[in-house]
C-alpha positions in Angstrom: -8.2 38.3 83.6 -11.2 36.2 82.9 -14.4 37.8 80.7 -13.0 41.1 81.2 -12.7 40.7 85.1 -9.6 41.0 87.1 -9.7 39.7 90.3 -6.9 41.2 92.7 -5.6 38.7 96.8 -7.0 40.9 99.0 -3.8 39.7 101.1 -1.7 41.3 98.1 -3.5 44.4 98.4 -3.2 45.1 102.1 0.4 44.6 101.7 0.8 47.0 99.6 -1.6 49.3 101.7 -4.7 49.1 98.6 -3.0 51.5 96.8 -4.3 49.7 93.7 -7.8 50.0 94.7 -9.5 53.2 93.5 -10.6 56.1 95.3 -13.7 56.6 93.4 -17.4 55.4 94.0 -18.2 51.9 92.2 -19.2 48.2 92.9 -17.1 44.7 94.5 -17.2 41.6 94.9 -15.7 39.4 97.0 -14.5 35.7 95.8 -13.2 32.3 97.7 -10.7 30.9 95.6 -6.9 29.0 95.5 -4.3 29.7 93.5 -6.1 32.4 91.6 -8.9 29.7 90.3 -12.4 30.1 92.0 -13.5 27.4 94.9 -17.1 26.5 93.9 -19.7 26.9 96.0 -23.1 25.1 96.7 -26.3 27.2 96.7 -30.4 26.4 96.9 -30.7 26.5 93.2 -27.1 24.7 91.9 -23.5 25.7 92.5 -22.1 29.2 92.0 -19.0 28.1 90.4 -17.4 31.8 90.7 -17.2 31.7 94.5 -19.1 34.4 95.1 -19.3 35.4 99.1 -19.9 38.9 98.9 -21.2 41.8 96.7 -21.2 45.4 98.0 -21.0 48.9 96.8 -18.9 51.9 98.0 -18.8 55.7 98.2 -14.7 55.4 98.0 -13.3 51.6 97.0 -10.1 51.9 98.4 -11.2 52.8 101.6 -14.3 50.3 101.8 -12.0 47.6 100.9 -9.6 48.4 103.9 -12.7 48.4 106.3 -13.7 45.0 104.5 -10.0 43.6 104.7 -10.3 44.8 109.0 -13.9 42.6 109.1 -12.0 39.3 107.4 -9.7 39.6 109.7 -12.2 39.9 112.9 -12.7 43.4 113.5 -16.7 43.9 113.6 -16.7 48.0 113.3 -16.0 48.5 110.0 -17.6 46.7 107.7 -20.9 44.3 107.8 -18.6 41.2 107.0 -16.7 41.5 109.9 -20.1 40.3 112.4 -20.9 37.7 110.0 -17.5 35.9 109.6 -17.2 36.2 113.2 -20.9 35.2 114.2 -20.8 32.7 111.6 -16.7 31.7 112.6 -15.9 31.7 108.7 -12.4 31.9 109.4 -12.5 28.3 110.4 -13.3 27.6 106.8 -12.6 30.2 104.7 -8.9 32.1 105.4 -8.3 35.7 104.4 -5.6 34.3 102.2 -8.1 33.0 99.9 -10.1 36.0 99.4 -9.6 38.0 96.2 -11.8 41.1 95.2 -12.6 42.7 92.1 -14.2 46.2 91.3 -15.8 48.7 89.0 -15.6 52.1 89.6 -19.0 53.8 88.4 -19.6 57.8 88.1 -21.7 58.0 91.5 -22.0 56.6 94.5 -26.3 56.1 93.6 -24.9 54.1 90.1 -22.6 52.0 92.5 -25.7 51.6 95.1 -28.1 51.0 91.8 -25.7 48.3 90.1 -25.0 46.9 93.9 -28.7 46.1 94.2 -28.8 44.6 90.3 -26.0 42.0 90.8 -27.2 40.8 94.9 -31.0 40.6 93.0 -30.0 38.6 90.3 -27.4 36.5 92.1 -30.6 35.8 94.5 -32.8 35.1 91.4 -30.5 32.7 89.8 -29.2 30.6 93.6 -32.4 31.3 95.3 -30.4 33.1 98.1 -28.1 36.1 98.8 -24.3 35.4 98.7 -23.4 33.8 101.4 -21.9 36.6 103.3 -24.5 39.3 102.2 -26.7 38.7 105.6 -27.7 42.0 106.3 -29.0 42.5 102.6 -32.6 44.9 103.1 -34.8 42.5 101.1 -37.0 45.4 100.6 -34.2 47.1 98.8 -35.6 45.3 95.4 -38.8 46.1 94.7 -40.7 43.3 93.2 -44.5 44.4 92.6 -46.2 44.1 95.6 -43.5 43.3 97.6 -41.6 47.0 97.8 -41.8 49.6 100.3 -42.3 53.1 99.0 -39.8 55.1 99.7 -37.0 52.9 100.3 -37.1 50.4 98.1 -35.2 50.7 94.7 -36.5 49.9 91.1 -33.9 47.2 90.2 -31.8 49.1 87.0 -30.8 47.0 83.9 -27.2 45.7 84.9 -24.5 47.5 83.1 -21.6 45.9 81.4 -19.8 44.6 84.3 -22.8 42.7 86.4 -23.7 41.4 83.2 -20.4 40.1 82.6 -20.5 37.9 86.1 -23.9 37.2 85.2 -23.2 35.3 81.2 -20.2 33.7 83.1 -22.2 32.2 86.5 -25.1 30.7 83.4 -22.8 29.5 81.5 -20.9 27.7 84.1 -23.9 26.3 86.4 -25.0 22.7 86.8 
């Protein structure tokens, strides 16, 4: 556990059937690394040196995880990662062996959705660009004056405890 974050194989997890993922609403990311250390990764603005690849939000972890460990591993249905890894043929980079995942569970699906937004905007602001596998991010999700669209674009919250735990780690550690 690093800065409060524990970051779980997402290999390990399917094996035992993600029964240590929770059932409740909350946030994830997705990270490349080996041998439990992060890979670093080049971005626009400097190098995200917690392998970052993918940040998304859930109504039920457990089951959003499954759907995500189904689109690593090529199915296109269930989750948005699936088309991209096999669009983009990620696989021939990145295995699903070196995939970890970490969570918070949050008291609503609209706090997970909220803090979702938070960590892709600021990961954006700091890199320039989305995480890597975050393609089908609605830009107009964050609403920048001038730049929103009324009614389906989100005020961007303060980050809670967690985003702003990735966050003091990525500054501390960028070139």
């Amino acid at each position: 556990m690093a800065n409060g974050v524990t970051w779980h194989r997402l290999e390990d997890l399917a094996a035992k059937n993600f029964q240590e993922v929770p059932n409740g609403p909350g946030i994830y990311f997705v990270r490349w690394s080996k041998g439990g250390e992060a890979i670093p990764i080049n971005r626009l603005s400097g190098c995200d040196n917690n392998g970052i690849l993918y940040i998304g939000s859930a109504k039920n972890l457990r089951r959003r995880v499954k759907q995500l460990w189904k689109g690593v591993n090529g199915d296109v249905r269930g989750h948005t990662i699936g088309k991209t890894i096999k669009f983009c043929t990620v696989s021939e980079v990145i295995k699903p062996s070196k995939l970890e995942a970490s969570w918070e569970v949050l008291e609503s699906y609209t706090s997970a959705k909220a803090q979702e937004v938070s960590a892709i905007y600021t990961y954006s602001r700091k890199y320039k660009e989305p995480p890597p596998l975050n393609l089908e991010i609605g830009r107009e999700r964050c609403m920048i004056l001038g730049l929103g669209k009324l009614g389906r674009s989100l005020l961007t919250p303060e980050s809670d405890e967690y985003v702003r735990c990735y966050k003091v780690r990525s500054l501390s550690r960028s070139i």
